[in-house]
ChimeraX commands (.cxc) that place a marker at each C-alpha (Angstrom):
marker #1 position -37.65,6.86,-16.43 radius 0.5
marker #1 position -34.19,8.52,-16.19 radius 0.5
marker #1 position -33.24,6.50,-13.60 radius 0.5
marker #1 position -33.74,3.18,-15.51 radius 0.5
marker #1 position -32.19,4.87,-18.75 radius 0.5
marker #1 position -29.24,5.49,-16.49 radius 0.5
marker #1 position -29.02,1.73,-15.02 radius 0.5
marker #1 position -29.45,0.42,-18.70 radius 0.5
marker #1 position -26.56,2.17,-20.37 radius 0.5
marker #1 position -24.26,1.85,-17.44 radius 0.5
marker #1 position -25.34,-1.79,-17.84 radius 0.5
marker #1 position -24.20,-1.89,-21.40 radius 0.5
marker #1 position -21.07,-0.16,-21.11 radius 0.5
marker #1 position -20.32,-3.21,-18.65 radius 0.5
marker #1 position -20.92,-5.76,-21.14 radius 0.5
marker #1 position -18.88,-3.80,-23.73 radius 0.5
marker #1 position -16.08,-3.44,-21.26 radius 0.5
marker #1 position -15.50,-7.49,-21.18 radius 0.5
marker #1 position -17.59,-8.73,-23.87 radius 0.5
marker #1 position -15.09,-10.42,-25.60 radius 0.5
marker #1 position -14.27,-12.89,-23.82 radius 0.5
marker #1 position -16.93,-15.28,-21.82 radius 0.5
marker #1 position -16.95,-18.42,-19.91 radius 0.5
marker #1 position -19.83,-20.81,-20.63 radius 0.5
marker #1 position -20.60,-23.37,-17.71 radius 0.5
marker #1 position -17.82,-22.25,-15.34 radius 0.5
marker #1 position -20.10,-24.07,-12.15 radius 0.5
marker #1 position -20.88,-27.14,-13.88 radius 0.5
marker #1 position -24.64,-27.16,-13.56 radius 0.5
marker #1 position -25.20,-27.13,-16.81 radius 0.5
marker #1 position -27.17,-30.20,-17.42 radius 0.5
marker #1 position -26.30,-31.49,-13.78 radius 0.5
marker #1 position -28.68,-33.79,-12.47 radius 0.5
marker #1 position -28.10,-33.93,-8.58 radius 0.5
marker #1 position -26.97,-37.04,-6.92 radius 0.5
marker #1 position -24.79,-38.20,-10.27 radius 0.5
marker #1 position -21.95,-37.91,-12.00 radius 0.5
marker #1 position -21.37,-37.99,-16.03 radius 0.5
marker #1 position -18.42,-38.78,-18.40 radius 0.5
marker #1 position -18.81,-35.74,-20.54 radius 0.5
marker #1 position -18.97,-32.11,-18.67 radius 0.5
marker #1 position -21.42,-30.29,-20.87 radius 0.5
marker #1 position -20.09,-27.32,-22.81 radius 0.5
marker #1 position -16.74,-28.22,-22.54 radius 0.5
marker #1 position -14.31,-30.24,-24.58 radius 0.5
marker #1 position -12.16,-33.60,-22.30 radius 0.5
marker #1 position -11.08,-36.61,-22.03 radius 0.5
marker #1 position -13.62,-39.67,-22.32 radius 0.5
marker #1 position -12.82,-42.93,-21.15 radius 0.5
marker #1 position -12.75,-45.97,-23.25 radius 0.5
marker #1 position -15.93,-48.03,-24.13 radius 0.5
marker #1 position -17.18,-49.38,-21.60 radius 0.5
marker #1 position -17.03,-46.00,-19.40 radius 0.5
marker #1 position -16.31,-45.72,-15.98 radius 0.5
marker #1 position -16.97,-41.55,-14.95 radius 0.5
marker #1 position -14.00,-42.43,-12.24 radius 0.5
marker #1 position -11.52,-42.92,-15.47 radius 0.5
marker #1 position -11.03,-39.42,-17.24 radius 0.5
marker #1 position -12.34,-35.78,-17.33 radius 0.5
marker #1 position -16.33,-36.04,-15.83 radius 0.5
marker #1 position -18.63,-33.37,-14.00 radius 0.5
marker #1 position -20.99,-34.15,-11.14 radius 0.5
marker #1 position -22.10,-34.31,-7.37 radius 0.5
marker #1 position -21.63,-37.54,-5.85 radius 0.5
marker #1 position -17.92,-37.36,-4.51 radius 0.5
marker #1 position -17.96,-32.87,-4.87 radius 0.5
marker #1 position -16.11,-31.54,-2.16 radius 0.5
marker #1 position -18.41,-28.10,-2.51 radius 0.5
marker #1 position -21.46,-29.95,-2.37 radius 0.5
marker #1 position -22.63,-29.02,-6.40 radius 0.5
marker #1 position -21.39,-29.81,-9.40 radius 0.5
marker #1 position -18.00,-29.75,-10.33 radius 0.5
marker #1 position -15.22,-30.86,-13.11 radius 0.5
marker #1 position -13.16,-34.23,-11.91 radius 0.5
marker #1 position -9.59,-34.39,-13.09 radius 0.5
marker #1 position -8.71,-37.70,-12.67 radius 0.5
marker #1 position -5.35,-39.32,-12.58 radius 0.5
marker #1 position -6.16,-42.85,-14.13 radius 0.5
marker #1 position -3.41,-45.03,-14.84 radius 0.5
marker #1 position -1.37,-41.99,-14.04 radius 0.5
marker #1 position -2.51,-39.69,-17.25 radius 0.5
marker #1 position -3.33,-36.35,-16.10 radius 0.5
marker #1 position -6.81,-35.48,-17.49 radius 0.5
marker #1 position -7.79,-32.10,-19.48 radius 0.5
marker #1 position -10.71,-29.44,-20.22 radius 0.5
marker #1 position -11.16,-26.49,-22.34 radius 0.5
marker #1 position -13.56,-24.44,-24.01 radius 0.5
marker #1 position -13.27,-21.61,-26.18 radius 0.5
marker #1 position -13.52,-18.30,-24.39 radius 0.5
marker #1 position -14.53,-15.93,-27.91 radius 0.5
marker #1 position -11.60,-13.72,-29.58 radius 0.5
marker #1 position -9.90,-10.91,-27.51 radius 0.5
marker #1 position -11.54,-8.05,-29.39 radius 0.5
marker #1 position -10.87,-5.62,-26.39 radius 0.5
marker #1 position -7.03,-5.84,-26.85 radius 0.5
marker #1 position -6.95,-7.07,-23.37 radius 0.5
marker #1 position -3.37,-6.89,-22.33 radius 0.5
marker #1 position -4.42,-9.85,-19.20 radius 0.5
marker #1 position -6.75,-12.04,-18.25 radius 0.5
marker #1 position -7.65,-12.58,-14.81 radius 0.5
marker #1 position -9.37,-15.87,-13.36 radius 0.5
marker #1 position -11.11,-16.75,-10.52 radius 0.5
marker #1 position -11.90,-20.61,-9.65 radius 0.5
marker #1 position -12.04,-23.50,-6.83 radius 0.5
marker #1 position -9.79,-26.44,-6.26 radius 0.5
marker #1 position -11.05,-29.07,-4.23 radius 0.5
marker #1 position -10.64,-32.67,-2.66 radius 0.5
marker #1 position -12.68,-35.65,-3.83 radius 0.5
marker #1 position -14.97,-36.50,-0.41 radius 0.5
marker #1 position -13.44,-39.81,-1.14 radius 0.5
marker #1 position -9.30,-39.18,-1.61 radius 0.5
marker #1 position -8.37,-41.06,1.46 radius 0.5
marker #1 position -5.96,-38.80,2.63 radius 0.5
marker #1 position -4.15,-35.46,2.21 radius 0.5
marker #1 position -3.43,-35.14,-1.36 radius 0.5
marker #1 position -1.25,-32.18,-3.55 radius 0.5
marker #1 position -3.81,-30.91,-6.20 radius 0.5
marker #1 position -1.61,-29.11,-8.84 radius 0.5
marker #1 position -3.57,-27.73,-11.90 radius 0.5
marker #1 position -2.31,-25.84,-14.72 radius 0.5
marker #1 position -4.87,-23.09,-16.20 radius 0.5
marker #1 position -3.42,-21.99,-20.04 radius 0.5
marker #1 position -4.93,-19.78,-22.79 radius 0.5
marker #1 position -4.19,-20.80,-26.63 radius 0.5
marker #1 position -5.04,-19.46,-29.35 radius 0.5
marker #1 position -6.29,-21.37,-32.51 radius 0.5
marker #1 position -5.35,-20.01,-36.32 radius 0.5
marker #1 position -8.57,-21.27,-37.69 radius 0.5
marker #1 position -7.91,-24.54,-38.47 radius 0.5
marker #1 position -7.78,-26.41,-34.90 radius 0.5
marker #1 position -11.15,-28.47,-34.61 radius 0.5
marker #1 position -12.33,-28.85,-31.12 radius 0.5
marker #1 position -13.64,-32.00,-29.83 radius 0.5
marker #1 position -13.93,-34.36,-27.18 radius 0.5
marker #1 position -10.34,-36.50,-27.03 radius 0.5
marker #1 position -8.71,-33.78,-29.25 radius 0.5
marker #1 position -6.09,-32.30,-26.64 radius 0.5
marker #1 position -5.44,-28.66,-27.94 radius 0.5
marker #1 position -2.28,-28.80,-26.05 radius 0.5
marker #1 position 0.34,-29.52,-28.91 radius 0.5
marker #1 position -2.37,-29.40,-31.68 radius 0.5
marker #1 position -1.23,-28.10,-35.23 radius 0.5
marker #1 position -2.68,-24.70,-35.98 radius 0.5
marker #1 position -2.56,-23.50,-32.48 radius 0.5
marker #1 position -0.52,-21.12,-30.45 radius 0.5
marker #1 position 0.20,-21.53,-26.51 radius 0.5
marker #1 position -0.42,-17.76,-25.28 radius 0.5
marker #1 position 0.24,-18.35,-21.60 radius 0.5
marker #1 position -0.07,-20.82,-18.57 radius 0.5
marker #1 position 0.17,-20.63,-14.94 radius 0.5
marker #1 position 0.57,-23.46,-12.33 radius 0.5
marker #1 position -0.80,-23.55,-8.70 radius 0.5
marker #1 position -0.10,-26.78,-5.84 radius 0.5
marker #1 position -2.35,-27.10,-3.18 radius 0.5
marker #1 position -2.48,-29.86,-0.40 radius 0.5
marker #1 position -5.58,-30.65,0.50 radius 0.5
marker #1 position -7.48,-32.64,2.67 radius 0.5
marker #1 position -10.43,-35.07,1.62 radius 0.5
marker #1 position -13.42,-32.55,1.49 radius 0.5
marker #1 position -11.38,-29.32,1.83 radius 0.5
marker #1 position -11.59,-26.62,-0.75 radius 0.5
marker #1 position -9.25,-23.66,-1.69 radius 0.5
marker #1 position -10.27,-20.53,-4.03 radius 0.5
marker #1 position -7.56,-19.61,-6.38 radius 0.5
marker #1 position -6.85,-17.04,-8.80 radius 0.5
marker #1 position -4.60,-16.55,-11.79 radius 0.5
marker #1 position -3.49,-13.66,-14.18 radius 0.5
marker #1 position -2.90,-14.61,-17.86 radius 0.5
marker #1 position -0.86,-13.33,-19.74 radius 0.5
marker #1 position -2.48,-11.75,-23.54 radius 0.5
marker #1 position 0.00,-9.22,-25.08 radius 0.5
marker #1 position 1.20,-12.22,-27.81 radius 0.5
marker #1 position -2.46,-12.95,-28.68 radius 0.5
marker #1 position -3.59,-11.63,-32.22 radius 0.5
marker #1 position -7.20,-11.94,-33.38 radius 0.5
marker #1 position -7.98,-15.70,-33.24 radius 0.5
marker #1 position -9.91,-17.47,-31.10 radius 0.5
marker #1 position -8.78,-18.52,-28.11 radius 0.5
marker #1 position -9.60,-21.14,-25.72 radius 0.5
marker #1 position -9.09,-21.89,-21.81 radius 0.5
marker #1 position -7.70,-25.14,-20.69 radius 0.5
marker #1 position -7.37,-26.74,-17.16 radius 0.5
marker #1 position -5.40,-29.89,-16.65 radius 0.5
marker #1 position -4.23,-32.00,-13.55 radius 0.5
marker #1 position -0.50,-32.48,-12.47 radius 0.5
marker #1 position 0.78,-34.66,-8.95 radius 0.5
marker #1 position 3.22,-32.74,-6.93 radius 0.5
marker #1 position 4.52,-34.91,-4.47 radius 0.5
marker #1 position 1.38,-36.66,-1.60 radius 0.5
marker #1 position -0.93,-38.29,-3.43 radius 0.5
marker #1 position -2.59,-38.46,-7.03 radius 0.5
marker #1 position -4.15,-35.11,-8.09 radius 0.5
marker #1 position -7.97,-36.44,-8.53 radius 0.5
marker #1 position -8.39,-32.90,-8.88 radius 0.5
marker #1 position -11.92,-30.78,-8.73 radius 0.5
marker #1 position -12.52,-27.47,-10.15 radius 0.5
marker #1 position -15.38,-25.65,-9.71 radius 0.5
marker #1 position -16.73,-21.73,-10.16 radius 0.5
marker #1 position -14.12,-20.63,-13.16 radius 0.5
marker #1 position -14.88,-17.06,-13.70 radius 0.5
marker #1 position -13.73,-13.79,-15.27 radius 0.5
marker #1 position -12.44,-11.41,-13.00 radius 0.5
marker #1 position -13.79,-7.73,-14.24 radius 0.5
marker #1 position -11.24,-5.29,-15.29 radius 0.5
marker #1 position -10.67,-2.07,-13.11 radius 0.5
marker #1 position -12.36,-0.82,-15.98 radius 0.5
marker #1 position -15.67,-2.77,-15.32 radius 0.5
marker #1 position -15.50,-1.95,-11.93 radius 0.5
marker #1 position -15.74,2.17,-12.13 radius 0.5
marker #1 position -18.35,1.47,-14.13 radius 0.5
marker #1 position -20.30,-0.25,-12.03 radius 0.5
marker #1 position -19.26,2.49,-9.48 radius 0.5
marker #1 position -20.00,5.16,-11.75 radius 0.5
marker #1 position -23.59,3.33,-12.63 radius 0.5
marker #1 position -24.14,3.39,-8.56 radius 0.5
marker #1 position -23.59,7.05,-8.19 radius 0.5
marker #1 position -25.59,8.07,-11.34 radius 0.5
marker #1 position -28.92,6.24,-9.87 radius 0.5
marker #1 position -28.02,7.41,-6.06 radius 0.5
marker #1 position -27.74,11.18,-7.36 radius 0.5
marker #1 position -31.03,10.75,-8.97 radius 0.5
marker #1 position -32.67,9.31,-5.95 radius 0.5
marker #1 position -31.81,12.92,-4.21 radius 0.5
marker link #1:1,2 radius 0.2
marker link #1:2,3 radius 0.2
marker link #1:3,4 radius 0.2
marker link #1:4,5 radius 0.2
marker link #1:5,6 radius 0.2
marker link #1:6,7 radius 0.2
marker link #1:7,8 radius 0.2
marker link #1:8,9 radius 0.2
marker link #1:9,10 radius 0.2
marker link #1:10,11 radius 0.2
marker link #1:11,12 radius 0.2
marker link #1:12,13 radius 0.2
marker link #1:13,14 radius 0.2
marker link #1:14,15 radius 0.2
marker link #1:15,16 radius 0.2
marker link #1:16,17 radius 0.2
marker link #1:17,18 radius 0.2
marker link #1:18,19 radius 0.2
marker link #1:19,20 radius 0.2
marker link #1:20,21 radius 0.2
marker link #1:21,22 radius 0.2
marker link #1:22,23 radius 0.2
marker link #1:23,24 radius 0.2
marker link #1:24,25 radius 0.2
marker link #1:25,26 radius 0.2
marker link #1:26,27 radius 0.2
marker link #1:27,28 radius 0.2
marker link #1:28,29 radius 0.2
marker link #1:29,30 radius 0.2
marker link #1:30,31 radius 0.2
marker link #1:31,32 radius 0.2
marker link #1:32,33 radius 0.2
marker link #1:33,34 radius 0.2
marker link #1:34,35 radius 0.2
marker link #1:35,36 radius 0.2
marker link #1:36,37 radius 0.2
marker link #1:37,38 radius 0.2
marker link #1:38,39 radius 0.2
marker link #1:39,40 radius 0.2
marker link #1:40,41 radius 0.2
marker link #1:41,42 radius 0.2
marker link #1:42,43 radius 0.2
marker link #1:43,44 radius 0.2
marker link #1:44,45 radius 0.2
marker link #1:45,46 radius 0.2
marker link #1:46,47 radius 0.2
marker link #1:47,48 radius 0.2
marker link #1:48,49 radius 0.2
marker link #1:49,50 radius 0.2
marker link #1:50,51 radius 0.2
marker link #1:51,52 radius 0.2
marker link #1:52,53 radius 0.2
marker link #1:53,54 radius 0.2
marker link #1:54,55 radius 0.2
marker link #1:55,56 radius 0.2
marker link #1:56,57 radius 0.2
marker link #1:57,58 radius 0.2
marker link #1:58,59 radius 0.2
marker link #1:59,60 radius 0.2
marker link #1:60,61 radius 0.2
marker link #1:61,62 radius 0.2
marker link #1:62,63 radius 0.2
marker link #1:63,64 radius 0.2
marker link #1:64,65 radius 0.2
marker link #1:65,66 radius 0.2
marker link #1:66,67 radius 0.2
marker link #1:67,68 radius 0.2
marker link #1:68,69 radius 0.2
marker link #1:69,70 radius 0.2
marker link #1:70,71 radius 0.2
marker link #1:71,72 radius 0.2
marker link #1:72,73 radius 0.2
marker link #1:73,74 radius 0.2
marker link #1:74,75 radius 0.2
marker link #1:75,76 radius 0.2
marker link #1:76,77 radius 0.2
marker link #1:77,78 radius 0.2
marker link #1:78,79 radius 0.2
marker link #1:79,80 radius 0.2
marker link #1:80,81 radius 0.2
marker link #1:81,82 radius 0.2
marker link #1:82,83 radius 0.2
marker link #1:83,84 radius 0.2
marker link #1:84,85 radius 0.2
marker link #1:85,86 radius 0.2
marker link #1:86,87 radius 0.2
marker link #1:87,88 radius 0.2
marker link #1:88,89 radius 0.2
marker link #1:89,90 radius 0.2
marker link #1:90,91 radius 0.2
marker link #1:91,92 radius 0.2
marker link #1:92,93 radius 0.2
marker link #1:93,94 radius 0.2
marker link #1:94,95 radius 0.2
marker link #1:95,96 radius 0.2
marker link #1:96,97 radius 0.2
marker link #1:97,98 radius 0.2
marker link #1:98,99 radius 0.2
marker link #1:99,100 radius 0.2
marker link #1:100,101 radius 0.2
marker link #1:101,102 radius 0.2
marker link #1:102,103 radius 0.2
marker link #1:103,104 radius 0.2
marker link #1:104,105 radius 0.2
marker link #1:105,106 radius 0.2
marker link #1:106,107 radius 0.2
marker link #1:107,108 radius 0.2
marker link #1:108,109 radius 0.2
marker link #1:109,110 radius 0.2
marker link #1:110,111 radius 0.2
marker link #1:111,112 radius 0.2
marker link #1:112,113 radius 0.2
marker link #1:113,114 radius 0.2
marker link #1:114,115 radius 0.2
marker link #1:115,116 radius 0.2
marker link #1:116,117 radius 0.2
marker link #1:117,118 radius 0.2
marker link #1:118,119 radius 0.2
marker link #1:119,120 radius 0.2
marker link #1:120,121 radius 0.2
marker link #1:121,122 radius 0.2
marker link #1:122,123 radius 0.2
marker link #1:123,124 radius 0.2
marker link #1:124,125 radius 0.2
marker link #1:125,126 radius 0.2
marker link #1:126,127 radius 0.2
marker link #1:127,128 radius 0.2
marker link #1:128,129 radius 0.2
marker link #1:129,130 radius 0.2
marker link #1:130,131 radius 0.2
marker link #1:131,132 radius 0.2
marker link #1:132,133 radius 0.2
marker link #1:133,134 radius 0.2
marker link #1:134,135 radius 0.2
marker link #1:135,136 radius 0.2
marker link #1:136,137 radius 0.2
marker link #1:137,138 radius 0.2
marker link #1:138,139 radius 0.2
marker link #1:139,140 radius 0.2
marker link #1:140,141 radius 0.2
marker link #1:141,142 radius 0.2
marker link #1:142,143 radius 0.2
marker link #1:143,144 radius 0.2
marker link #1:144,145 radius 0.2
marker link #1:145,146 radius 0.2
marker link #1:146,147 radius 0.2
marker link #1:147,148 radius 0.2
marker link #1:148,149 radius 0.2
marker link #1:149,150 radius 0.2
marker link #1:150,151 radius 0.2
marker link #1:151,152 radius 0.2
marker link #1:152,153 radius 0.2
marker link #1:153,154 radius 0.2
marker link #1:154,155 radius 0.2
marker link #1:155,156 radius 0.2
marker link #1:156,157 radius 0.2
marker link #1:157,158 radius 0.2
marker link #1:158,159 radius 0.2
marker link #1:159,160 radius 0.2
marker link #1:160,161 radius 0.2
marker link #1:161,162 radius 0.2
marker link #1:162,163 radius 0.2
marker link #1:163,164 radius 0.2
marker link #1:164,165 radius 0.2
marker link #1:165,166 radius 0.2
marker link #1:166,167 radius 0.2
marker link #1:167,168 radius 0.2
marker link #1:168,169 radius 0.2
marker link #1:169,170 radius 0.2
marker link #1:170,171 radius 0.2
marker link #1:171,172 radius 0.2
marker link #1:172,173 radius 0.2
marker link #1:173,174 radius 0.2
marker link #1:174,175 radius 0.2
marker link #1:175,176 radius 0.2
marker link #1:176,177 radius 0.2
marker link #1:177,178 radius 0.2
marker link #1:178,179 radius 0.2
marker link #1:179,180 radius 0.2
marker link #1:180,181 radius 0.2
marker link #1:181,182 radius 0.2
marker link #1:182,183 radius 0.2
marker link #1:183,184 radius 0.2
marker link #1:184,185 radius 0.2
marker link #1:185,186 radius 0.2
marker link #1:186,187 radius 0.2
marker link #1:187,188 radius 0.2
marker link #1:188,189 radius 0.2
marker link #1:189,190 radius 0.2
marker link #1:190,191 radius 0.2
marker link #1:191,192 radius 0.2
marker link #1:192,193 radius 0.2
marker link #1:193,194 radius 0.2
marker link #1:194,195 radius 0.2
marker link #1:195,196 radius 0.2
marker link #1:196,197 radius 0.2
marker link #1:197,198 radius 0.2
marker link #1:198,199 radius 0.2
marker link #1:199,200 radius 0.2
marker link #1:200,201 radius 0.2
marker link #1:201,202 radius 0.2
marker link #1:202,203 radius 0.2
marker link #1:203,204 radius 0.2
marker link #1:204,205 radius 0.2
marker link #1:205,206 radius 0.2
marker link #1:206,207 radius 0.2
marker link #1:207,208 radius 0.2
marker link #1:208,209 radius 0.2
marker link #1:209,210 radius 0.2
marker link #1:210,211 radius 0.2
marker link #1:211,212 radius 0.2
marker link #1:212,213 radius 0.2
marker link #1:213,214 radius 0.2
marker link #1:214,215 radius 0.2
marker link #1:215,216 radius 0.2
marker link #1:216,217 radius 0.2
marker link #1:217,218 radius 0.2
marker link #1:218,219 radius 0.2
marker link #1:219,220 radius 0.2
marker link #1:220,221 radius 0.2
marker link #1:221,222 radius 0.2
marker link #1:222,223 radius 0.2
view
């Protein structure tokens, strides 16, 4: 009984350590149905095409042309308009003084050819009176604050994959809510039809001894 009192707070002093701030639908298989693709990724806020829609033509999630074989967020580059996500991540209660991110960028099966894939991850933070929706860009929206943003290039071959990670800046953010945003930009070979796939927190070092510390509590009573 000691041991699973043990597991359980060490458990909960995890989830207090990065509660704050969450990621909802980071692998796209939220409301994924295999072998399709969609014009609105589910629990995130992007660009829709026009009426009638083609899933090819702005921000869509699906399987059909994924170079990790699941579901994943298309960038496209239609008529040469780089194509946007966010979501909001909760309010940085913590004080976090950074924000670390782990995600995927990937080839479309179908690109043709070698292709740079440059995507720019950003955190912003709203004063209340931004109102998220689908085709509302937060980038540049009144009532909102750009905290940071960091750009990464790959090249990529048709297919290929790379696993990225990013550090965000958070010392300027106050006690709004803030919101993650990923958006496609072409370097030089190719236009960035861009996938992203797996966006997650990375735990603190904070998280992590605690996890340790969790570990050697129920090992200790095992002898």
């Amino acid at each position: 009984m000691k041991r699973v009192l043990c597991v359980l707070m060490c458990m909960c002093l995890v989830g207090m350590a990065n509660a704050a701030l969450s990621i909802t639908n980071g692998d796209f298989e939220n409301g994924a149905v295999a072998g399709t693709n969609a014009t609105d990724a589910v629990d995130w806020f992007d660009t829709l095409s026009a009426t009638p829609a083609n899933w090819w033509e702005a921000t869509w999630y699906g399987d059909v042309v994924s170079p990790t074989g699941s579901s994943v967020l298309g960038l496209s580059y239609m008529f040469t308009t780089p194509n946007w996500a966010y979501q909001s991540i909760g309010v940085n209660d913590e004080a976090l003084a950074e924000l670390a991110l782990s995600f995927v960028v990937g080839s479309f099966t179908d690109a043709g050819s070698a292709r740079d894939l440059g995507v720019t991850v950003s955190i912003y933070e709203s004063d209340g009176t931004f109102v998220a929706a689908d085709n509302a860009d937060i980038d540049g929206a009144a009532g909102v604050t750009l905290i940071d943003s960091v750009s990464v290039l790959n090249t990529l071959d048709p297919g290929a994959t790379t696993a990225e990670s990013v550090t965000l800046d958070l010392s300027t953010a106050g006690s709004g809510e803030l919101f993650l945003r990923f958006v496609n930009y072409a370097g030089v070979t190719g236009e960035p039809w861009t996938a992203i796939d797996n966006v997650a927190i990375v735990p603190e070092p904070a998280t992590m001894i605690l996890l340790g510390l969790g570990g050697l509590l129920v090992g200790r009573k095992r002898r």
